[in-house]
C-alpha positions as CSV (number, residue, x, y, z in Angstrom):
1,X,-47.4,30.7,16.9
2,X,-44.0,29.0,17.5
3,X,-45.5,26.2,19.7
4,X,-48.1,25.7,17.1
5,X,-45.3,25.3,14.6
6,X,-43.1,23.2,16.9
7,X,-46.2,20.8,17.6
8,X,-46.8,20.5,13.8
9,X,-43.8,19.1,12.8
10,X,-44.3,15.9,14.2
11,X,-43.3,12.6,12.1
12,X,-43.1,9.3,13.0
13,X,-43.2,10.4,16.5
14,X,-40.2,12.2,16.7
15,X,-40.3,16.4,16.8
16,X,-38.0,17.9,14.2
17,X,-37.5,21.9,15.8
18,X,-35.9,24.3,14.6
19,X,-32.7,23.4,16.5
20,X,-32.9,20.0,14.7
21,X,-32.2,22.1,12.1
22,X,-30.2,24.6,12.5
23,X,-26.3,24.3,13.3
24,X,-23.4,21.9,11.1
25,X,-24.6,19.1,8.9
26,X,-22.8,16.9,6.5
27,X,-24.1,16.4,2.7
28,X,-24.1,13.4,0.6
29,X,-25.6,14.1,-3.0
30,X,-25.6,11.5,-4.9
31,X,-26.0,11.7,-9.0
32,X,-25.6,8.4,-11.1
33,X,-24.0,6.3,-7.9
34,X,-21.4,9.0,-7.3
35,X,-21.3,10.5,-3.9
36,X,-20.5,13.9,-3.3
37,X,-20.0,15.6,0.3
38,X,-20.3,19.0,1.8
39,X,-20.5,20.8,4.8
40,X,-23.3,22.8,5.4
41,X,-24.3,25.4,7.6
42,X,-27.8,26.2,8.5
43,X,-29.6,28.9,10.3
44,X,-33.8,28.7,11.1
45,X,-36.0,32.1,11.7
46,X,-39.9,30.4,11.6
47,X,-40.0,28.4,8.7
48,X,-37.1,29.7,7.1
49,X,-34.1,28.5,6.6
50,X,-30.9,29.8,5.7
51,X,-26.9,29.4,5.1
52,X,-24.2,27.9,3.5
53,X,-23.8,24.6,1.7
54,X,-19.9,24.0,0.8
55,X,-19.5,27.5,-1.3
56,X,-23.2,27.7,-2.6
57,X,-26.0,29.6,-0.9
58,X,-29.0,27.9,0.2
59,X,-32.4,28.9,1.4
60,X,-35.4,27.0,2.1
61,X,-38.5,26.4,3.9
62,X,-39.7,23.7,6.7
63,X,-43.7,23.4,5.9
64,X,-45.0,20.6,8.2
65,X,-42.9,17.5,7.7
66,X,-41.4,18.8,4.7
67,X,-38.0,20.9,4.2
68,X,-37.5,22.7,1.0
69,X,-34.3,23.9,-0.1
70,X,-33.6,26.1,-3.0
71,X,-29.3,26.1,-4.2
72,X,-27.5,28.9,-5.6
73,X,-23.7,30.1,-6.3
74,X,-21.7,32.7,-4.5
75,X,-23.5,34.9,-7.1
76,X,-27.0,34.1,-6.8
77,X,-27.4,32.5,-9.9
78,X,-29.5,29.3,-9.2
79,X,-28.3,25.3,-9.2
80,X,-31.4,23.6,-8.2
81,X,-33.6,22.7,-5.5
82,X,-33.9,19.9,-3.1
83,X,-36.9,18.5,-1.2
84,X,-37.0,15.9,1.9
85,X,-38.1,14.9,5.1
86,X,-36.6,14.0,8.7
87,X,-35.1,10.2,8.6
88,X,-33.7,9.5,12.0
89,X,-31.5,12.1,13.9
90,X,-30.7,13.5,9.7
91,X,-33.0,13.9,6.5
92,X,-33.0,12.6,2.6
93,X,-34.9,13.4,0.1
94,X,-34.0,13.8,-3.9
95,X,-34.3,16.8,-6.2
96,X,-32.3,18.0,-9.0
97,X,-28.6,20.0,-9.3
98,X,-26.2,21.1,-11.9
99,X,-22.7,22.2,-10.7
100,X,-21.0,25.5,-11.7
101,X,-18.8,25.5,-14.8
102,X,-15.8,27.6,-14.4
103,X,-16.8,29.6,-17.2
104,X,-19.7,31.0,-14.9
105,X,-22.5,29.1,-16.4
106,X,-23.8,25.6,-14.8
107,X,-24.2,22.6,-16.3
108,X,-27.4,20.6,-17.1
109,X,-29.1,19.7,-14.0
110,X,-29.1,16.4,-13.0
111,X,-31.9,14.2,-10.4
112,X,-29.7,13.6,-7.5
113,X,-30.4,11.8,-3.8
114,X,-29.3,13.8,-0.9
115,X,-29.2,13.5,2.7
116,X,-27.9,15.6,5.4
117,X,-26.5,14.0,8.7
118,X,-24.7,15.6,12.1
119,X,-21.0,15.6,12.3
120,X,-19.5,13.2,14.9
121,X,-18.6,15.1,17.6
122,X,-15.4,14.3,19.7
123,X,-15.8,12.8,23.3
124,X,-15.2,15.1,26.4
125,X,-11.5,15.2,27.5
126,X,-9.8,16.7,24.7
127,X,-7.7,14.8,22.2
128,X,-6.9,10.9,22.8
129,X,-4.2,8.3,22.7
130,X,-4.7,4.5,21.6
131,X,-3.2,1.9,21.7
132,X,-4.3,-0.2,18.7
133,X,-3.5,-4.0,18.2
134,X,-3.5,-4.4,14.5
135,X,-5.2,-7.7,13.2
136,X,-5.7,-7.3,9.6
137,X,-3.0,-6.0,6.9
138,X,-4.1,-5.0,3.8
139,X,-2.1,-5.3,0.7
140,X,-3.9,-3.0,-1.4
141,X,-5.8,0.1,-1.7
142,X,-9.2,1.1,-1.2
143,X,-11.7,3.1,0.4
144,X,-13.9,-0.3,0.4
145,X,-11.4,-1.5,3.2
146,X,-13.6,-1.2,6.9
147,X,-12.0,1.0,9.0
148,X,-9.6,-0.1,11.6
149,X,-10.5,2.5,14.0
150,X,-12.4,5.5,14.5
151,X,-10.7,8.9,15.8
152,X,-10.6,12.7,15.5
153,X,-8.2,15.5,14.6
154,X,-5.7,15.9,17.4
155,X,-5.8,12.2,19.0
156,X,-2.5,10.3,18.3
157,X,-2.2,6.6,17.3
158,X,0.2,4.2,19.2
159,X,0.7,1.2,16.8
160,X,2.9,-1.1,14.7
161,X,3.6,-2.3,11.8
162,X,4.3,-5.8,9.7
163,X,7.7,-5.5,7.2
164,X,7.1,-5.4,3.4
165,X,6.4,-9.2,3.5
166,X,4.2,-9.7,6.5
167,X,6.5,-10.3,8.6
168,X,5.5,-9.5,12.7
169,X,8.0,-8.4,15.0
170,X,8.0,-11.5,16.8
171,X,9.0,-13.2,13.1
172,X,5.5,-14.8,12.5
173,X,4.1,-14.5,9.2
174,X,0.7,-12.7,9.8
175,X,-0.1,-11.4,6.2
176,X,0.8,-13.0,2.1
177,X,3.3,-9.6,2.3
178,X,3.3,-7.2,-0.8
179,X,3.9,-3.7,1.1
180,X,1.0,-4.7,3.5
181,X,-0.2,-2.2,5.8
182,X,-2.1,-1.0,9.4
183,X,-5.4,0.4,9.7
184,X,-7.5,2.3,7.9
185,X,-7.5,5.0,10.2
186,X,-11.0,6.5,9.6
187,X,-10.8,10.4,10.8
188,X,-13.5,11.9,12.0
189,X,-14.2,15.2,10.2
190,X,-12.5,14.5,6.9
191,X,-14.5,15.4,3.5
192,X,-13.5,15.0,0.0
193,X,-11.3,18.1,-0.8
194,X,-10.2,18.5,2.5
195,X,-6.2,17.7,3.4
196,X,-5.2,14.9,6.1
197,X,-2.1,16.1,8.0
198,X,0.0,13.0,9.5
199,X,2.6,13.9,12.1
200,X,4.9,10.7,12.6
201,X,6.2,11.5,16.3
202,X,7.5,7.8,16.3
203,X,9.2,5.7,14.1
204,X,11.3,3.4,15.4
205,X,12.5,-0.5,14.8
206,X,10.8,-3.5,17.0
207,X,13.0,-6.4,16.3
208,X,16.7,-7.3,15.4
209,X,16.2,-8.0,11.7
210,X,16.3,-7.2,8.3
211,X,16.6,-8.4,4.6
212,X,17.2,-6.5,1.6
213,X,17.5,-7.3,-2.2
214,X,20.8,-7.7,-3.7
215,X,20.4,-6.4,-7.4
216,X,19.9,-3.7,-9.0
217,X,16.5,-3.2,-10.5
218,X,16.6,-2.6,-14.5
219,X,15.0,0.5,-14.3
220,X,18.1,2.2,-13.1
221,X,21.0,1.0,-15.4
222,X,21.7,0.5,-19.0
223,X,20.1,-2.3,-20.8
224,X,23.6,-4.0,-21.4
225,X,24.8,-3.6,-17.9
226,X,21.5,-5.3,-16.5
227,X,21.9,-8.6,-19.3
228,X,25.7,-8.5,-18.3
229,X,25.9,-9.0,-14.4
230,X,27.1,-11.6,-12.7
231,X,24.7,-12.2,-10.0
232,X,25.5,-15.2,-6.7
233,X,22.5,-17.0,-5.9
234,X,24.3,-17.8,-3.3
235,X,24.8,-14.0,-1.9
236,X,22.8,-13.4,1.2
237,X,21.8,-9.8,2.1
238,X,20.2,-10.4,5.3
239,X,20.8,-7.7,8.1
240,X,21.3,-8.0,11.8
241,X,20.1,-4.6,13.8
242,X,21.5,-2.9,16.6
243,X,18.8,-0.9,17.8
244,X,21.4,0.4,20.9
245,X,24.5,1.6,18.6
246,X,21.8,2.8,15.9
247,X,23.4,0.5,13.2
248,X,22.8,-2.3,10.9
249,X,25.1,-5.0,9.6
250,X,25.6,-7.5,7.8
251,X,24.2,-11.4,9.0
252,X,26.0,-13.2,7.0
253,X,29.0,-11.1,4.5
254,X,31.4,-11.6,2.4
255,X,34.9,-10.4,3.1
256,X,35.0,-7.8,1.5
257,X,31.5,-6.2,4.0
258,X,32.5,-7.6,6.8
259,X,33.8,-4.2,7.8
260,X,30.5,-2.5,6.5
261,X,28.2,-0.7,8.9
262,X,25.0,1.1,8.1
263,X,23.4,3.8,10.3
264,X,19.8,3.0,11.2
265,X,17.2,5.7,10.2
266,X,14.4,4.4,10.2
267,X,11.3,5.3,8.0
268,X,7.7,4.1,6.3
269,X,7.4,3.5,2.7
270,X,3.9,3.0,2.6
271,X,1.6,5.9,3.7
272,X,-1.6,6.3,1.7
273,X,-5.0,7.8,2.4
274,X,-7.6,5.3,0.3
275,X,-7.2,6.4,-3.7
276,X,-10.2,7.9,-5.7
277,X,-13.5,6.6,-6.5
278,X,-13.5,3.0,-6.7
279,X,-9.9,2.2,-7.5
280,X,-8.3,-0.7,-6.4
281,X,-4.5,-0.9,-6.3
282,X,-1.7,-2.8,-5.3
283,X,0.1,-2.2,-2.0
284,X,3.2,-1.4,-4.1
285,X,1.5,0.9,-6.0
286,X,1.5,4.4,-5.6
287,X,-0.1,8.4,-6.8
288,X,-2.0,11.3,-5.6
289,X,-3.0,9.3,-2.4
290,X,0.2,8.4,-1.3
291,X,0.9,5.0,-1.2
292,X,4.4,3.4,-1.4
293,X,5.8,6.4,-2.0
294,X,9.4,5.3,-0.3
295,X,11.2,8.4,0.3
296,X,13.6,8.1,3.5
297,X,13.1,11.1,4.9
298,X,9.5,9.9,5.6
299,X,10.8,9.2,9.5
300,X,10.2,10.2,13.1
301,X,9.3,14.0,13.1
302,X,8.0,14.6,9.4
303,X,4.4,15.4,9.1
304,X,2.3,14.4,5.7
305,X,0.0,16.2,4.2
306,X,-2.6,13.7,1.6
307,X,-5.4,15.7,-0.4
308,X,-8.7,13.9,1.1
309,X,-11.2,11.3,-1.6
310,X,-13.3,9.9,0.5
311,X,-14.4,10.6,4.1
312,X,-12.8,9.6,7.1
313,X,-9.6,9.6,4.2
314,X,-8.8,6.2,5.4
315,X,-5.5,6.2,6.0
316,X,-3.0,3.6,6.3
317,X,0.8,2.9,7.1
318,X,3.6,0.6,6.8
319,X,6.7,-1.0,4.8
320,X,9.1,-0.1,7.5
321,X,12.5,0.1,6.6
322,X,15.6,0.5,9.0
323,X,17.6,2.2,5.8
324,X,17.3,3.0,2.3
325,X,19.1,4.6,-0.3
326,X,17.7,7.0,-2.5
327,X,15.4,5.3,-5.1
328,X,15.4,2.0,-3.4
329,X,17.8,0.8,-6.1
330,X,17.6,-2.6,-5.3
331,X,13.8,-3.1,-5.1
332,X,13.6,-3.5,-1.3
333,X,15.5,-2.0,1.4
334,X,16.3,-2.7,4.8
335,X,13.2,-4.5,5.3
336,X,11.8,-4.5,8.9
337,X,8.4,-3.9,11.3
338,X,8.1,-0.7,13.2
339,X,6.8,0.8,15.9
340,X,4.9,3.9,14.6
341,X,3.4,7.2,17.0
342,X,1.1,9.4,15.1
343,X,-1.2,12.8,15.6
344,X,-3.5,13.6,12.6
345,X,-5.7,16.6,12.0
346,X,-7.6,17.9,9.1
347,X,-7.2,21.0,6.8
348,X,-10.9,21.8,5.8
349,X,-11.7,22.8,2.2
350,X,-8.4,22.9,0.7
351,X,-6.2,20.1,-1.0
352,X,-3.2,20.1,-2.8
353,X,-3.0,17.7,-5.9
354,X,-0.2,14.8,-4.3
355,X,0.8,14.5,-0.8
356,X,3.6,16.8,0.5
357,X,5.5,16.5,3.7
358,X,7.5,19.2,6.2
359,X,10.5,17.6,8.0
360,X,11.8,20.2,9.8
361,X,14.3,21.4,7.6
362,X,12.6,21.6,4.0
363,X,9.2,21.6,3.2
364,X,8.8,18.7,0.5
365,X,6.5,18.6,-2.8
366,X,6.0,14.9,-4.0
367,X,5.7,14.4,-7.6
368,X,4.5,10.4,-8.6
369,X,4.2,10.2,-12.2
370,X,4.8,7.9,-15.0
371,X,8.5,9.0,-15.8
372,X,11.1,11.0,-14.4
373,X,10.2,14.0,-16.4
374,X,6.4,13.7,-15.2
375,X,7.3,13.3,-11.6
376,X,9.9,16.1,-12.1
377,X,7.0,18.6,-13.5
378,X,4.1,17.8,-11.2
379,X,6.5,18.1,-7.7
380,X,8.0,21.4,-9.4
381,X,4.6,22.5,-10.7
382,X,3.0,21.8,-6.7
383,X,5.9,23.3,-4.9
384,X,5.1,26.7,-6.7
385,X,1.4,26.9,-6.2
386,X,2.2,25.7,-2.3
387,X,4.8,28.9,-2.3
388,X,2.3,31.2,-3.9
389,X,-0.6,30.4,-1.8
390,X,0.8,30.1,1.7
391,X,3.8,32.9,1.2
392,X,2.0,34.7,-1.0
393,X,4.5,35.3,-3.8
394,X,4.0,36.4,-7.3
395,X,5.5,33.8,-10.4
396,X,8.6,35.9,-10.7
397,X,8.9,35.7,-7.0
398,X,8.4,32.0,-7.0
399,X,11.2,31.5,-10.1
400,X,13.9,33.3,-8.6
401,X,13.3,31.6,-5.2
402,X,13.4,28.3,-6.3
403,X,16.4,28.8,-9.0
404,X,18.2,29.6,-5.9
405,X,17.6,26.9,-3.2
406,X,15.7,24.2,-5.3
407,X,16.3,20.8,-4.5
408,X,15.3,17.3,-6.3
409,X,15.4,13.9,-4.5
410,X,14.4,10.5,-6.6
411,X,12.8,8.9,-3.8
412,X,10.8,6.0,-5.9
413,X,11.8,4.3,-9.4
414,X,11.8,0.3,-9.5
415,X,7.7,0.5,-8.8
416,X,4.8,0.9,-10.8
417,X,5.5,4.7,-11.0
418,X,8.3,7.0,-10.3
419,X,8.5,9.8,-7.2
420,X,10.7,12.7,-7.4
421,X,10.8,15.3,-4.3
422,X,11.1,18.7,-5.1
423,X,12.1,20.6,-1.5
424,X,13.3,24.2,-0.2
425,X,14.8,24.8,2.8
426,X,12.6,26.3,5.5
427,X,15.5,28.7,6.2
428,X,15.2,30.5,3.1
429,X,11.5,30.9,3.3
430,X,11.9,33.2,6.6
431,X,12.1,36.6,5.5
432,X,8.5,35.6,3.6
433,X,6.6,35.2,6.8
C-alpha cells in the first residue's frame, strides 16, 4: 500500500513522499500583503500528517497531489484550515485563519496565502569566517535593502566600516555620509519574533583621523545659554589618532588644548537590524531595531541583542567613533572608519521589546523613546522583565534589586529620539544563578 501511495503522488514529474514532508519547514502566511512566518514541524504516518506550527497544532491529510491542513491552538480550539499543493522543493496554497485573542477567543478568520519552504541548512565544516569587501553603504533603514551577504548563526564577519560621513579609511569619499552603514547581514535562521545576538570581538580604528563637532547641541542646555554663545568659525576640531599610544589629539588646537589628550576607545553608533514592516528611516534615526543608538560602551567585547522583524533580521553596522562622551553632546564624536569582527547567532521564539547588550561587567537595557522620561521608563520597564524571566525573580525581588545597584546612562539625545541605558552589574546578579 505505501508504494501505491508513494507512486500516486506524482505532480509535475516530481515525487512528493512522505519525507518531502515530514521534518522543519518555514511558513509565510500572508493576509492583506502582510507576511507572517513560522516554524513548523511536521511528522507523516500514511496520509497523515501531524505537528507543530509556531505554538498552534496542526493536523492534516496528503490525498493525491493535495495536502490538507486543519490549525488549532495549544487548546484545541480551531483557527482554520489550509489547502495546497507541491511547488518546487516547498508548497503554497491559500485557505483561511484567524489568530488567537489573548482573551482566549480568536478573531474573525481571514483568506490568507501560505507557503511552506525548507530552512537553509549550513555548509559542512562548522561555522565560517569572511572576509567581506563592502561596496554599498546605506544611509537608511530597511528591510527593502538586498542583503550584503548570506551567513548562519555561529560564523563571524571580518569587515569595515565608512565614518559617519562616508569617509573610507584610505580618505576617499565612497558614500553622501548621514551615519551610513555595512551590509545587511542576512542570517540564516532568523524569523520574526526571534532575537539576533551580535558579539563585536573587534572594534578597532583603520586610519589616523578624526573630526568632531564643536558645539553643543540645543537639546542639552538652556534656551538662553544656546542664543548666548559665542561660537569661532574659525575653531577647528579635527583630531589626529595614535593608534600605538591608544590616544587622540588635537590636529590643529588652541593653546589652551594643546596639552589635551584623549584615550581612544573605540565603538559603533550605528547598529540596527532592518525596522518593522515597511518603514523607512534615516541612518540617524533610531528605535526598537537599533539604529544609531550611540552609546560608548557599544565596543570590542559587548554582544547585542536586537528583537528580529523580518527574516534574515538584516543587520547592519557602522558610525565608528574613536571617543565619545556620554550623549554625544556635540552632535558627532570622534568621527572615524573601523575595522569591525563579529559572531552572530539567533535566539529562536523569544524577543525582547528594544535591543539590549552585555559587556562583560553589566548587562544593559536600552530605552529609545521620545523624551527622557520615555526612554527612562521603557529601559527600566525591559530591565525588569529581562531580570524576571532569565533569573527568575518575583516584582518585589526585582524592586529591591534594582533600588540597590541600578544604573542609568544617557547614551543618545541630539538625534531624532533619546536613549537612556538602564544597567546592573553582573556581579550582583551571582547569587541568582
Amino acid at each position: 500500500m505505501r508504494f501505491l501511495w508513494l507512486s500516486s503522488l506524482i505532480l509535475a514529474g516530481q515525487i512528493c513522499s512522505a519525507a518531502d514532508i515530514s521534518g522543519a519547514w518555514v511558513a509565510e502566511v500572508t493576509s492583506f500583503g502582510e507576511p507572517q512566518y513560522a516554524r513548523v514541524a511536521l511528522q507523516t504516518a500514511g496520509s497523515k500528517v501531524a505537528g507543530s506550527w509556531g505554538e498552534w497544532k496542526v493536523e492534516g491529510t496528503i490525498n493525491g497531489s493535495q495536502v490538507s491542513f486543519s490549525i488549532a491552538d495549544p487548546d484545541g480550539r480551531p483557527l482554520g484550515s489550509l489547502n495546497g499543493a507541491p511547488s518546487g522543493a516547498g508548497f503554497t496554497g491559500g485557505g483561511n485563519l484567524a489568530a488567537q485573542r489573548r482573551n482566549g477567543g480568536a478573531a474573525e478568520r481571514q483568506q490568507v496565502d501560505w507557503k511552506l519552504t525548507r530552512p537553509a541548512q549550513p555548509p559542512p565544516g562548522g561555522p565560517k569566517t569572511w572576509d567581506f569587501e563592502p561596496r554599498v553603504f546605506y544611509s537608511y533603514y530597511s528591510a527593502a535593502n538586498p542583503p550584503a551577504l548570506h551567513i548562519f548563526p555561529g560564523d563571524t564577519v571580518r569587515t569595515w566600516t565608512v565614518d559617519a560621513g562616508g569617509i573610507s579609511p584610505k580618505l576617499e569619499r565612497l558614500s553622501r555620509g548621514g551615519d551610513a552603514t555595512t551590509g545587511p547581514f542576512y542570517i540564516e535562521g532568523a524569523l520574526p519574533g526571534d532575537t539576533l545576538v551580535v558579539k563585536l570581538k573587534r572594534v578597532r580604528i583603520n586610519r589616523d583621523s578624526a573630526r568632531e563637532g564643536n558645539r553643543i547641541n540645543g537639546k542639552a542646555v538652556t534656551s538662553a545659554y544656546a542664543a548666548a554663545a559665542k561660537y569661532s568659525p574659525d575653531f577647528n576640531s579635527e583630531w589626529k589618532l595614535d593608534a600605538e599610544k591608544g590616544t587622540a589629539t588635537m590636529l590643529h588646537p588652541t593653546d589652551r588644548m594643546k596639552d589635551f589628550t584623549v584615550k581612544i576607545v573605540p565603538m559603533l553608533g550605528c547598529l540596527a537590524v532592518a525596522p518593522p514592516g515597511d518603514e523607512i528611516l534615516r541612518g540617524t534615526d533610531l528605535g526598537n531595531f537599533g539604529g544609531n543608538m550611540d552609546y560608548n560602551h557599544n565596543g570590542e567585547g559587548t554582544t547585542l541583542y536586537f528583537p528580529v522583524f523580518h527574516p534574515g533580521a538584516l543587520f547592519v553596522l557602522g558610525d565608528g567613533h574613536a571617543a565619545m562622551g556620554d550623549g554625544e553632546l556635540t552632535g558627532s564624536a570622534l568621527e572615524t572608519s573601523m575595522n569591525v569582527e563579529f559572531t552572530v547567532d539567533v535566539i529562536k521564539g523569544y524577543a525582547s521589546t528594544q535591543p539590549r547588550a552585555d559587556d562583560g561587567e553589566y548587562l544593559i537595557s536600552f530605552g529609545i523613546g521620545g523624551s527622557i522620561p520615555e526612554s527612562i521608563q521603557n529601559a527600566t520597564t525591559q530591565l525588569v522583565e529581562w531580570l524576571k524571566k532569565d533569573y527568575r525573580l518575583n516584582d518585589n525581588e526585582v524592586a529591591v534589586l534594582l533600588g540597590t545597584v541600578l544604573k542609568y546612562d544617557i547614551t543618545e539625545m541630539v538625534d531624532p529620539k533619546y536613549n537612556v541605558v538602564a544597567k546592573v552589574p553582573k556581579s550582583a546578579l551571582a547569587s541568582f544563578r
